[in-house]
KOLDOVO-547037 format. One record per residue (C-alpha): residue number from 1; y, z negated, x negated. Coordinates in pm, 1 decimal, padded with zeros to 6 digits. Layout:
% residues N
<site><pos>NUM</pos><north>Y</north><up>Z</up><east>X</east></site>
...
***
This chain:
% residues 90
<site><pos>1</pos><north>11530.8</north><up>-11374.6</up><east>-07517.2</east></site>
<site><pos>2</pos><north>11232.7</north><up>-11228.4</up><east>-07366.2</east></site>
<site><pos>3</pos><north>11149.4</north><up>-11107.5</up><east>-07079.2</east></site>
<site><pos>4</pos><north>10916.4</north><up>-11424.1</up><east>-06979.0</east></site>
<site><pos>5</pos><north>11186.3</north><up>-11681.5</up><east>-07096.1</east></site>
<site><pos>6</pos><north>11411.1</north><up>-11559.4</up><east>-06856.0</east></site>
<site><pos>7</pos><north>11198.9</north><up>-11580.7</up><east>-06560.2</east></site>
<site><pos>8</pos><north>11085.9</north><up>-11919.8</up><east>-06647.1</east></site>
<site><pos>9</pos><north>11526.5</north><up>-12021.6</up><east>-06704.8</east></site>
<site><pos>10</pos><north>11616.9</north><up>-11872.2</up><east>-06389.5</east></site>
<site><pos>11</pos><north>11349.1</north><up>-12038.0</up><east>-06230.7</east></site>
<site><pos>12</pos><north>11420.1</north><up>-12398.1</up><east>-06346.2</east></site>
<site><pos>13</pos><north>11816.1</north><up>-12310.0</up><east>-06256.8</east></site>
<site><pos>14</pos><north>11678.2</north><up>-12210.9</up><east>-05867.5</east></site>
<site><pos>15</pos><north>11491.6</north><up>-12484.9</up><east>-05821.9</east></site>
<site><pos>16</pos><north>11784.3</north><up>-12721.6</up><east>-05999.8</east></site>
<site><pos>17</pos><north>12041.2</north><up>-12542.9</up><east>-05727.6</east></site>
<site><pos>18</pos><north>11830.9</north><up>-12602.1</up><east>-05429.2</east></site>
<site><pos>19</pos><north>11801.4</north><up>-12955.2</up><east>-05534.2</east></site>
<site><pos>20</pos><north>12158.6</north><up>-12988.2</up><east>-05574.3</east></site>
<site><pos>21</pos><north>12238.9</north><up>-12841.5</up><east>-05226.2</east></site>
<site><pos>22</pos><north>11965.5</north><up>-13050.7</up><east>-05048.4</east></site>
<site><pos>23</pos><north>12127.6</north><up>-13357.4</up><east>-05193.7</east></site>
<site><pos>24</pos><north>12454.8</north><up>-13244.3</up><east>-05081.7</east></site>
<site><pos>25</pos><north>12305.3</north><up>-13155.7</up><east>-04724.8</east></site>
<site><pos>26</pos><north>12099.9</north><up>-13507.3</up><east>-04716.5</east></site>
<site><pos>27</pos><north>12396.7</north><up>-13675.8</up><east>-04883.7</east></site>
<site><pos>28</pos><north>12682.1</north><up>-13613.8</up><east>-04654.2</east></site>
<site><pos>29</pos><north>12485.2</north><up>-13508.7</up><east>-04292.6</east></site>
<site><pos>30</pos><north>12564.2</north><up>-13174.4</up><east>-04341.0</east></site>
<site><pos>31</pos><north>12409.0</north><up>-12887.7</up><east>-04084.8</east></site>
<site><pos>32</pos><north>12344.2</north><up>-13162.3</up><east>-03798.4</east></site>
<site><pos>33</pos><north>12100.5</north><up>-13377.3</up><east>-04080.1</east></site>
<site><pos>34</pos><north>12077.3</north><up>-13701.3</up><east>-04066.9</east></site>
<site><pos>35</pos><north>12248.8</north><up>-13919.8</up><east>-04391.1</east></site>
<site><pos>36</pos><north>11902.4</north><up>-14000.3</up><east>-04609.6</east></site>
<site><pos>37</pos><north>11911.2</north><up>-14191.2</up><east>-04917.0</east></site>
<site><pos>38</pos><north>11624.2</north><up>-14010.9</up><east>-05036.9</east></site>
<site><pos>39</pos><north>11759.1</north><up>-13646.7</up><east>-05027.2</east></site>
<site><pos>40</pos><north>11780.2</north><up>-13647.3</up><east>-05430.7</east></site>
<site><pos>41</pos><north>11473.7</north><up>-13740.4</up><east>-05493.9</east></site>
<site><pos>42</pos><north>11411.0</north><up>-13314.3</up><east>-05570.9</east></site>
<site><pos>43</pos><north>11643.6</north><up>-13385.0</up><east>-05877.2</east></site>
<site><pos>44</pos><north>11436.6</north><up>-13674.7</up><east>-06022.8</east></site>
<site><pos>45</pos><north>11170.2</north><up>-13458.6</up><east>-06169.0</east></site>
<site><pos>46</pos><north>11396.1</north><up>-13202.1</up><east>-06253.6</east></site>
<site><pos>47</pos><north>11555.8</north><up>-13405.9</up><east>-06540.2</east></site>
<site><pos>48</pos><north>11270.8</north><up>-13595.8</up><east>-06690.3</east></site>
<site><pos>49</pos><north>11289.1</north><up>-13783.7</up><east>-06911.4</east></site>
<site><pos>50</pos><north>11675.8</north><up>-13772.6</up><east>-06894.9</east></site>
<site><pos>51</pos><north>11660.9</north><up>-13950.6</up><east>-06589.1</east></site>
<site><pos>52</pos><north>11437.7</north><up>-14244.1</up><east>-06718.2</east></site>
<site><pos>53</pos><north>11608.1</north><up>-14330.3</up><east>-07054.7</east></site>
<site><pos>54</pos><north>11946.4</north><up>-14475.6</up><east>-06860.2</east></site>
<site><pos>55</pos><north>11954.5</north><up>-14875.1</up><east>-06779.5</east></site>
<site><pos>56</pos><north>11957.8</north><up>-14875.8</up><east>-06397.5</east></site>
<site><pos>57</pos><north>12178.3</north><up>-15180.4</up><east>-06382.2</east></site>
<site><pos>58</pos><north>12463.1</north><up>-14942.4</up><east>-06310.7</east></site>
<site><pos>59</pos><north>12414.3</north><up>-14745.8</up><east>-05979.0</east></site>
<site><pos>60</pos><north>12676.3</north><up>-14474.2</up><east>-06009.7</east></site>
<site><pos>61</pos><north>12564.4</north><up>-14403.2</up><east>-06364.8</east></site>
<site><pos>62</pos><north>12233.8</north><up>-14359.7</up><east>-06259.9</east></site>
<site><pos>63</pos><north>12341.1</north><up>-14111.0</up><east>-05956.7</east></site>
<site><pos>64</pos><north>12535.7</north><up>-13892.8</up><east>-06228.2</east></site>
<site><pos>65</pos><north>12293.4</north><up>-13926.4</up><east>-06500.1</east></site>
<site><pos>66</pos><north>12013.7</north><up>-13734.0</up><east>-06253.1</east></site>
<site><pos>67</pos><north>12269.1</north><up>-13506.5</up><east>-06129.8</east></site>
<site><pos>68</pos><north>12311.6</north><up>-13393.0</up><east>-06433.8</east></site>
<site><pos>69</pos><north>12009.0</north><up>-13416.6</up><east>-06663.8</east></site>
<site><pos>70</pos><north>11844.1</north><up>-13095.4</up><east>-06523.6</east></site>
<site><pos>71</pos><north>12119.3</north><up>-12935.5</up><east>-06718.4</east></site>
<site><pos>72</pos><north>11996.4</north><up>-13046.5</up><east>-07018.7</east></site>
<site><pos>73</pos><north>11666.9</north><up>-12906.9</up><east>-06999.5</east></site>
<site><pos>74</pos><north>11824.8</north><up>-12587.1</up><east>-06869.1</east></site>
<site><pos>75</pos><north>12009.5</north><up>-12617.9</up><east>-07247.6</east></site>
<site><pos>76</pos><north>11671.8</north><up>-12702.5</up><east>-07436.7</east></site>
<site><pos>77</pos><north>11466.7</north><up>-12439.9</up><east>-07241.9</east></site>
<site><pos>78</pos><north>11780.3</north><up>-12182.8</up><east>-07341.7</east></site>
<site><pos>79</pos><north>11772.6</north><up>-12278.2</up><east>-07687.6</east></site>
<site><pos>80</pos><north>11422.5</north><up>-12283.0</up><east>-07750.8</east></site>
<site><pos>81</pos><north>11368.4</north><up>-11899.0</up><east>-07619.8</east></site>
<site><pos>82</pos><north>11625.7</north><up>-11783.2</up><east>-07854.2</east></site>
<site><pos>83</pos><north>11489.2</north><up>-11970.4</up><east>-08143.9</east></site>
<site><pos>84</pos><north>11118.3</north><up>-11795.1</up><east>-08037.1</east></site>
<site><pos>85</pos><north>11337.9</north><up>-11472.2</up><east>-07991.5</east></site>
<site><pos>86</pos><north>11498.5</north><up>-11502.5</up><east>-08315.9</east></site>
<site><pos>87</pos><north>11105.2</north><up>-11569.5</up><east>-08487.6</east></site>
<site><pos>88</pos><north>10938.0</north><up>-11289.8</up><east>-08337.3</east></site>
<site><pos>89</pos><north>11271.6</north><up>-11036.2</up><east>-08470.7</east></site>
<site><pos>90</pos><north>11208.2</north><up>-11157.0</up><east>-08846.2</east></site>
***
């Protein structure tokens, strides 16, 4: 991987942890906070369109399903430098 494909991964991963911990913080009331419903709200653009192909019928699939589709642009954006590594070496 380059040197630019890196950045932009570690990046995406920063901003995905900070996301994660102001959930958690918003979430539970942690460090004197208030509870907020809204406190994942940083995730939701984080895992587009992940986040918008699940029925939202079911609540705690929905809560899981944008936990956890950041990763999978985290997996796309890994894949996709190596396969641009892997061109520019041939």
């Amino acid at each position: 991987m380059n040197r630019t494909c890196r950045i932009v991964i570690n990046l995406f991963a920063i901003a995905y942890l900070v996301a994660l911990v102001l959930l958690a913080i918003g979430t539970f009331g942690l460090l004197g906070q208030e509870e907020d419903p809204l406190s994942g709200v940083f995730l939701l653009p984080l895992g587009l369109p992940w986040n918008l192909m699940i029925d939202p019928g079911d609540g705690r699939a929905l809560v899981w399903v944008a936990i956890l589709a950041p990763l999978v642009n985290v997996a796309i954006l890994i894949v996709l430098c190596r396969f641009i590594g892997k061109r520019r070496a041939s």
